[in-house]
Steps between C-alpha positions, in 0.01 A plus 500: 500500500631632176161530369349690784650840451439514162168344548426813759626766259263374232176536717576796683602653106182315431302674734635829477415496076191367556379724789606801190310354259147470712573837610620666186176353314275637792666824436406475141155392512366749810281763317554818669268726358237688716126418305297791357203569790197480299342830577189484278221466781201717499586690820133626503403126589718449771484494868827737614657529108545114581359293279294210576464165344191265548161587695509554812 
């Protein structure tokens, strides 16, 4: 019994660090920049000013 509270403290201080890590170095990593749109399509070409890829 003397061994289960501090057993208990350790994983729920366990838990609680670890849980802050994964989400701390999610935090970091997410790229949250919008991408430059790529607007260099020959709108002459193009069905609507949308272009189209492939044959169809």
């Amino acid at each position: 019994m003397k061994f289960a509270v501090p057993g208990i403290i350790a994983a729920v201080v366990g838990a609680v660090l670890g849980a802050g890590v994964v989400l701390g170095v999610t935090a970091g990593a997410s790229d949250n920049t919008r991408p430059e749109i790529d607007r260099t399509g020959n709108a002459d070409s193009s069905l609507l000013n949308q272009v189209e890829y492939g044959s169809r």
